[in-house]
C-alpha positions as CSV (number, residue, x, y, z in Angstrom):
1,X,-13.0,20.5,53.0
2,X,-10.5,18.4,51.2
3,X,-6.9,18.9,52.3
4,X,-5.4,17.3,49.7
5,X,-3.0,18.5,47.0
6,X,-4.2,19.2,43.5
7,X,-2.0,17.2,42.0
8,X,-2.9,14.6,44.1
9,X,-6.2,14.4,42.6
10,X,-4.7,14.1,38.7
11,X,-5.5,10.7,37.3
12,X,-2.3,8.5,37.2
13,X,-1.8,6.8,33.7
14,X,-1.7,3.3,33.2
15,X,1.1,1.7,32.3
16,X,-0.8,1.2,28.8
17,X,-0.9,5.1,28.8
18,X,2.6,5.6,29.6
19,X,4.1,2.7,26.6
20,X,1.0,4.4,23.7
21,X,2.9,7.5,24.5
22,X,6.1,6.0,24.6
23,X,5.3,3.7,20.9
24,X,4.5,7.7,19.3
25,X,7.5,9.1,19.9
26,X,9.3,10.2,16.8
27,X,12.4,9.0,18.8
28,X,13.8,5.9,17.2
29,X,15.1,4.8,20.8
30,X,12.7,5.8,22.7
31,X,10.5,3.8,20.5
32,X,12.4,0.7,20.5
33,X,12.9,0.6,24.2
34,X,9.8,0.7,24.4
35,X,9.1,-2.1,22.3
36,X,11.7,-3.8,25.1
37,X,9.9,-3.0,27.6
38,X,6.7,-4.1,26.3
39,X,8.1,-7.6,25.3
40,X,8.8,-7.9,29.0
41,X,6.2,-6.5,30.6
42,X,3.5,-5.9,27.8
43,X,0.2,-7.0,28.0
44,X,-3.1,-7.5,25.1
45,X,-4.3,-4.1,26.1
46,X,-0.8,-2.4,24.5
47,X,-1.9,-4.2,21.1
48,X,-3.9,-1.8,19.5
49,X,-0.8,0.8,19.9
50,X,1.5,-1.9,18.4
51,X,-0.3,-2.5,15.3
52,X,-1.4,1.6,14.7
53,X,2.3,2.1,15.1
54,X,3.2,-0.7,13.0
55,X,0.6,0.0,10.3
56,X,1.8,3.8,9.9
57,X,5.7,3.2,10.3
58,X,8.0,4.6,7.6
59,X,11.4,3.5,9.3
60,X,12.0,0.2,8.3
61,X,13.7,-1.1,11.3
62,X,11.3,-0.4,14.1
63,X,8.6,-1.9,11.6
64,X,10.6,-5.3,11.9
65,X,11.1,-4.6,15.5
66,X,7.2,-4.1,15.8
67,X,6.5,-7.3,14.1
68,X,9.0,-9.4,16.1
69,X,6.8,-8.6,19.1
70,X,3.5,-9.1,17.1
71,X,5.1,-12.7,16.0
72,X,5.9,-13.0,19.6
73,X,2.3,-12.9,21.0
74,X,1.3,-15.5,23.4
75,X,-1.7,-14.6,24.5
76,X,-4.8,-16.4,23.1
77,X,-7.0,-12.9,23.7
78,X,-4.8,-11.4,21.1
79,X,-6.1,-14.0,17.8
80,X,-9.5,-12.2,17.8
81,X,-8.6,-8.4,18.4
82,X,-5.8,-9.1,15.4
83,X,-8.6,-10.5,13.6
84,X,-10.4,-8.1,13.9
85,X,-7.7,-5.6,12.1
86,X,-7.7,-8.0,9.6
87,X,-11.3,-7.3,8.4
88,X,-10.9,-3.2,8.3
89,X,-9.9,-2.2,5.6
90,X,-8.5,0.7,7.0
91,X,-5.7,-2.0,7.5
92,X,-5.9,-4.1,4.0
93,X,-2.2,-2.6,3.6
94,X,-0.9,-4.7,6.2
95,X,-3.4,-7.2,6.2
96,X,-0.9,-9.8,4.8
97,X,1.8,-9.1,7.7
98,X,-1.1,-9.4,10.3
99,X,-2.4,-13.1,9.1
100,X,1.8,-14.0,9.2
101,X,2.1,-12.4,12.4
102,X,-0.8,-14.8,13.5
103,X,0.4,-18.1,12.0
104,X,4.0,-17.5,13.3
105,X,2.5,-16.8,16.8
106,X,1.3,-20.5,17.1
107,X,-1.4,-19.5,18.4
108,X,-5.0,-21.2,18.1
109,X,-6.5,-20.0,15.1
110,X,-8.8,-23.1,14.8
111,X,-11.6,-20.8,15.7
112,X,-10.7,-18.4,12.8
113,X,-10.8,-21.0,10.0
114,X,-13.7,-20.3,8.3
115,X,-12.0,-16.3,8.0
116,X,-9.2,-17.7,6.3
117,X,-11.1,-19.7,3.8
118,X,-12.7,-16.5,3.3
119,X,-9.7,-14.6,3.0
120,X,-8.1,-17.2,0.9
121,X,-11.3,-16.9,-1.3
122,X,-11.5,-12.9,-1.8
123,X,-7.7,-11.5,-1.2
124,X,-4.8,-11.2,-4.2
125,X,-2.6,-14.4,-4.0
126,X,-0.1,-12.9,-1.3
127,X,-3.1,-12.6,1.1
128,X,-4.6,-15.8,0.0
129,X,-1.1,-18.0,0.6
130,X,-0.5,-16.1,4.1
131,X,-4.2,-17.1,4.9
132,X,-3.4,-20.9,3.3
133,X,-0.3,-21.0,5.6
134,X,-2.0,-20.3,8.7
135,X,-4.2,-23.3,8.0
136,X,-1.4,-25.6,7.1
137,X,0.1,-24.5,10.5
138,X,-3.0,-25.1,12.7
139,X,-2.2,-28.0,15.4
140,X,-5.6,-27.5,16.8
141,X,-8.3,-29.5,15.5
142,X,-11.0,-27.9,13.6
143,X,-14.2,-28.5,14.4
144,X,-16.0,-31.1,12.1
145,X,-18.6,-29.6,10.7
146,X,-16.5,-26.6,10.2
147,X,-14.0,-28.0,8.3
148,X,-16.5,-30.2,5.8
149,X,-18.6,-26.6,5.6
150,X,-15.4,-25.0,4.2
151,X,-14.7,-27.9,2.2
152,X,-17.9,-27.2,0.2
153,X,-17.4,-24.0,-0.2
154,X,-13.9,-24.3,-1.5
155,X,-15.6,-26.9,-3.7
156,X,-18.2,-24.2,-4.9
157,X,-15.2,-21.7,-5.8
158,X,-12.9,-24.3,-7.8
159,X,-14.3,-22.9,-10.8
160,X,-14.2,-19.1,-10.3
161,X,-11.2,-18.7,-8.2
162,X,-8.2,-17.1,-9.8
163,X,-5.9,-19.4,-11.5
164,X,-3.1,-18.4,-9.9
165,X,-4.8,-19.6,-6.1
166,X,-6.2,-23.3,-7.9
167,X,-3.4,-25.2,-7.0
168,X,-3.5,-23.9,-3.6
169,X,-7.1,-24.2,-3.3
170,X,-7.2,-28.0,-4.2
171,X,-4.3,-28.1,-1.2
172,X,-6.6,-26.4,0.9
173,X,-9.5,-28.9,0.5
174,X,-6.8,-32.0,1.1
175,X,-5.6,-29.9,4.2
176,X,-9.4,-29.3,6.0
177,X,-10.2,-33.1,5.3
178,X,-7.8,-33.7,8.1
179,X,-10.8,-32.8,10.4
180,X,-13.7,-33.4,8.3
């Protein structure tokens, strides 16, 4: 028989748990010592509660709090789960802050270039120049095939894109023949 205590047996939460909880509160200062505490202590796993919070917040100044932290990402795991609210549209209303958040990280988005040309391609201007920017920023090298690939299809698009994105787009193609 097991002698231990019932509430011994209750799962403990994770300190993930604990700051998701912590991010919902309708608490302004619960909320932003939280965001505090996560700065300090946070890890990629707390991300996804970050950027539901962030995408659903009414009260202007945890918003900028929540995208301080976002900006402050160091983590190189954290590029492809943020791309990856990017590409839901459940997000498109924040898509723009995301790809900022990204290029203001400095992290490596040389893996993500092609997504950017893409974005750059399909998204209103605002979306488009965040998406330029974040190329214009990269320090990594692009792969060479890559960049000449995206190149082309810039190249293929000079004639459809809208006019307000040309002079960017011609930009672009001088930017990606850095690698090419």
């Amino acid at each position: 028989m097991n002698s231990s205590k019932p509430e011994n047996n209750k799962k403990k939460k994770t300190q993930e748990q604990i700051w998701t909880e912590r991010l919902s509160s309708p608490n302004e200062e619960v909320v932003k010592d939280t965001i505090k505490e996560i700065r300090d202590y946070g890890n990629v796993k707390i991300l996804y509660a970050i950027i539901e919070r962030y995408a659903s917040e009414k009260n202007e100044d945890i918003k900028k709090e929540l995208g301080k932290l976002l900006m402050d990402i160091k983590h190189s795991d954290a590029v492809g789960l943020i791309f990856s609210y990017i590409k839901d549209n459940k997000y498109l209303h924040i898509r723009k802050d995301l790809i900022s958040f990204l290029w203001q990280s400095r992290l490596d988005l040389s893996p993500y270039v092609s997504d950017l040309v893409d974005l750059f391609l399909s998204e209103p201007f605002e979306i488009a120049f965040e998406a330029f920017t974040a190329i214009e920023y990269m320090e990594k090298s692009v792969d060479k095939n890559v960049a000449k690939e995206n190149i082309d299809k810039l190249k293929n698009q000079i004639m459809t894109v809208d006019e307000s994105k040309k002079y960017l787009l011609v930009d672009l193609i001088s930017l990606l023949k850095r690698w090419a």
